[in-house]
C-alpha positions, 0 to 999 in steps of 0.5 A: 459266375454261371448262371446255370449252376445259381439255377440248379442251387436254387431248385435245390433248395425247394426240392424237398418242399416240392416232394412234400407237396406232390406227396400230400396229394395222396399215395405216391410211387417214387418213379411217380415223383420223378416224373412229376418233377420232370414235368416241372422241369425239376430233373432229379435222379434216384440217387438224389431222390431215395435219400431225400425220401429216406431222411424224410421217413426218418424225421416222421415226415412220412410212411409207406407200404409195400405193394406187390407188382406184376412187372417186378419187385414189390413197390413202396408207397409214400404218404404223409404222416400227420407231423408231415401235414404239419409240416408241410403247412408250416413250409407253405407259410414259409414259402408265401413268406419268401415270395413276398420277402422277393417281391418287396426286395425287386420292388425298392 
């Protein structure tokens, strides 16, 4: 088995939680997003990312507006609707539930 490939499943599986996190703290930029992710040693790639993103304006999780720029093309700018607040509350409880669910399990 590699160890490597169980790692990468696992930031897989918290990375829209983690997106949903680093936009509620206001208006975001995708780049933005990226390279906070890559602070938290999260490498994800725009290909991994614009469809995440995508998918969660879609499901109403979150808006955006565009924003010319002075280097090149116009920006899109995400935020959380008030469903993605909602959502992400929910996630929150969900994610202290887990940790806590791990920490019985390493305890026995």
């Amino acid at each position: 088995m590699n160890i490597e490939n169980s790692k990468a499943q696992m930031k897989k599986g918290i990375l829209e939680y983690c997106i949903l996190i680093i936009i509620s703290r206001g208006e975001v930029y995708a780049s933005n997003i990226i390279e906070e992710l890559k602070k938290a040693e999260l490498i994800v790639v725009e290909g991994t990312l614009y469809p995440l993103l995508t998918r969660l304006k879609n499901d109403g999780l979150l808006s955006y507006r565009w924003e010319e720029s002075n280097s090149g093309p116009p920006r899109k700018y995400y935020t959380l609707t008030g469903m993605g607040t909602e959502f992400l509350a929910q996630l929150d409880i969900g994610w202290k539930s887990l940790l806590n669910s791990i920490e019985q399990i390493k305890k026995q």
